[in-house]
C-alpha positions, 0 to 999 in steps of 0.5 A: 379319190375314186367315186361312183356317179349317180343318176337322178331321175330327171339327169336320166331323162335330159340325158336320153334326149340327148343325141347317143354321141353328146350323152355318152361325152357327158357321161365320160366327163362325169366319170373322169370327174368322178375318178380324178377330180378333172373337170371345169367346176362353178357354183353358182347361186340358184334361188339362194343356195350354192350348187355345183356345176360341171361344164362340159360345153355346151351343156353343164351337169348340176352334181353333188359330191360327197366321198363316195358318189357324184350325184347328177340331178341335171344335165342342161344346155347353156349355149 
């Protein structure tokens, strides 16, 4: 089930105004993610619509996954 992970433009920016060590155990949930699945996941309703959340504590990545990718398009704090 192994997937590559894509950046968006504004997941790379929240991602680089993380400190080194934070991004980098971000980066590594998304991939494990990615290439097994593991991970804690949540849609939740935003304006509407469903979307993914991965948690990774304390921050969560809003993704979309399709056969091939995961995409990121945020990385935000929650606590």
């Amino acid at each position: 089930m192994s997937r590559s992970v894509e950046w968006g433009p504004v997941a790379l920016i929240d991602l680089q105004r993380m400190h080194w060590r934070t991004a980098a155990r971000v980066d590594e949930a998304l991939q494990r993610f990615a290439a097994s699945g593991e991970g804690t996941l949540r849609y939740v309703s935003v304006d509407g619509e469903r979307v993914l959340r991965l948690y990774v504590a304390p921050y969560f990545a809003w993704i979309t996954v399709t056969p091939e990718k995961v995409l990121v398009w945020r990385v935000l704090r929650y606590a």
